[in-house]
N, C-alpha and C positions, 0 to 999 in steps of 0.2 A: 348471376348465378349465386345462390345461397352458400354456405357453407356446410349445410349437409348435404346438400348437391354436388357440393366439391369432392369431400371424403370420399361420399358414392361413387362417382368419374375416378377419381385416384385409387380406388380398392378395385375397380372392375379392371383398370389398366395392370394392375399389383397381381390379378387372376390370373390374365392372359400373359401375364413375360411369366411365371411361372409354369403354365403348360406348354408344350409340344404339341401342331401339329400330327395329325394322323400318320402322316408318312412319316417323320422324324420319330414319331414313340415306333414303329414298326421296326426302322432301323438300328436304333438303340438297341430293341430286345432283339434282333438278330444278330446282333456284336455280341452283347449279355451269353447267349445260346452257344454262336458259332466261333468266338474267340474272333482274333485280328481277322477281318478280308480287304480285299479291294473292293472297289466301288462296283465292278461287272459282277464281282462272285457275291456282293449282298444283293444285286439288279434278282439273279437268278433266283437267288435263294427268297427273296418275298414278291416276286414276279410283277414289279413292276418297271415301268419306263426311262430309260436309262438318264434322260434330260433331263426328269425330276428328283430322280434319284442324287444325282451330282448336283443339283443344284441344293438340296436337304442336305446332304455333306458338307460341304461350302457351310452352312447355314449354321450345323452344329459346332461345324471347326469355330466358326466366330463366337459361340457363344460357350465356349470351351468347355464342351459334354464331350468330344470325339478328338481324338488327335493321332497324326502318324505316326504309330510305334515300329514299324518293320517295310519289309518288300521284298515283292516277288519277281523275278524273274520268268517272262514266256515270251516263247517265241524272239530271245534277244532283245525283249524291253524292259523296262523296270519299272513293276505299279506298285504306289504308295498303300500298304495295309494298313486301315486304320483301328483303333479299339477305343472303350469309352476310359475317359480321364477318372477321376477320383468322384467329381463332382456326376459323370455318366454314370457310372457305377449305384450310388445313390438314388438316382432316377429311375434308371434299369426296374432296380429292386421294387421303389415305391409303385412303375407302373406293372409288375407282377410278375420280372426277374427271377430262377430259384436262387437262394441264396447259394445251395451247395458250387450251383457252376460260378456265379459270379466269386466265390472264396478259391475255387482252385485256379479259373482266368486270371485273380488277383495273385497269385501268388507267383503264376508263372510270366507273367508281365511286370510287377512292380514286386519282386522278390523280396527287396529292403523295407517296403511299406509295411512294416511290423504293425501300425496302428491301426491300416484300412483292415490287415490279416483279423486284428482281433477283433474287431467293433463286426466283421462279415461271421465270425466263428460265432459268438453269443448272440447276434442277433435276431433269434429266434423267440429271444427273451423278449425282446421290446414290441412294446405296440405302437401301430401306426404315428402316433405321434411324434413318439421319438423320433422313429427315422427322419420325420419331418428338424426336427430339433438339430439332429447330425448334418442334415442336407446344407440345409439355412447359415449352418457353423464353418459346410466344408464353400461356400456361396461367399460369406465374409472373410474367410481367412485364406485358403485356398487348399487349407489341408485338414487334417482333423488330427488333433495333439492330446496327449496323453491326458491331460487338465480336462479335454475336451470329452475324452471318453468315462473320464470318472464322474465331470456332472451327469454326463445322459445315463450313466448306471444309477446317480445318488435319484437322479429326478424317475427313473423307471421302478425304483424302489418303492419312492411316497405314493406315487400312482400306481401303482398296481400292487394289491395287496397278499398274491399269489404267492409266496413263502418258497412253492418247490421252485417256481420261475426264477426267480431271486439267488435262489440255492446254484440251480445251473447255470446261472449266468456267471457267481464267482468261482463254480471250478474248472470252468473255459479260461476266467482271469487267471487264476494261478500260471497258465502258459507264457505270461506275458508281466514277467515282472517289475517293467518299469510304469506299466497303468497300473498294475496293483499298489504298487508304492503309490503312485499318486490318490489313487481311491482313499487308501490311508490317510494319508497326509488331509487328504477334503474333511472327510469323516471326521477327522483330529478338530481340526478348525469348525466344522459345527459342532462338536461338542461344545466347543468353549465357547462359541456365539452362542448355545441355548443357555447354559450356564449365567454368563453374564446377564440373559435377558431377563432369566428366573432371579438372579440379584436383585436386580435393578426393578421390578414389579413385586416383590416383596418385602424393599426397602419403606 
């Protein structure tokens, strides 16, 4: 096999771990929707079969999109509710999620996640791309950090030349002062990387 036959073979395996199954985007967006359930109350709610259903749970818990946040009690038993992680949340959204509910599920499940809060409150600003950028970030690190949201604001700035968009994105930032300080702080640092590079090509 070639070496541009390889890439190919390695980009088309790169496609597929990055998509979801039919059933598994289905349940996603019914967490996204309906906040924590059980395995029988998502069965009901996208009316399919309960042996597949559980076995796509299983599947997402492995590849940590969905995990146990609560439980319910019926009938004297106790079933594990699950909801999507940081990294589900992301996904939710890019397969067509609103943001509004995924920002207020976010809030009432992960209360302290100040950073998923803002990056889901401005998000409106960004284009598809981005959220891909965020996704990828929260994939590698396992969270998404203040540094992290001030590149994907710097980089939704140079890409999109929409001014009002731009505009609304930093007075959602304002709420959230310690990504603002970091925005700064970036902006600070490319100034002084363009500065140096205008020296240094003018010298």
């Amino acid at each position: 096999m070639s070496k541009t036959e390889q890439k190919y073979q390695m980009s088309k395996k790169q496609k597929r771990g990055n998509s979801l199954p039919r059933l598994q985007k289905k349940i996603i967006l019914c967490l996204a929707k309906n906040g924590a359930l059980t395995i029988n109350e998502c069965v009901k709610k996208i009316k399919h079969q309960y042996k597949a259903t559980w076995i796509a749970f299983q599947s997402l818990k492995e590849k940590g999109i969905i995990k146990e946040i609560s439980s319910k009690i019926w009938r004297g038993n106790e079933y594990p509710q699950f909801w999507l992680t940081e990294e589900g949340i992301f996904l939710s959204f890019i397969e067509g999620a609103s943001k509004d509910v995924l920002l207020e599920k976010s809030k009432e499940f992960y209360p302290d996640n100040k950073n998923l809060h803002a990056f889901l409150d401005f998000a409106s600003i960004f284009n598809p791309e981005i959220w891909k950028i965020a996704y990828y970030s929260i994939k590698r690190k396992g969270k998404l950090e203040p540094v992290d949201l001030a590149m994907i604001m710097v980089t939704q700035m140079e890409s999109d030349a929409n001014l009002e968009k731009v505009k609304e994105g930093l007075i959602q930032l304002k709420k959230y002062p310690e990504i603002l300080e970091s925005l700064k702080k970036l902006m600070e640092g490319l100034d002084k990387v363009k500065e140096f590079v205008s020296e240094v090509l003018e010298s």
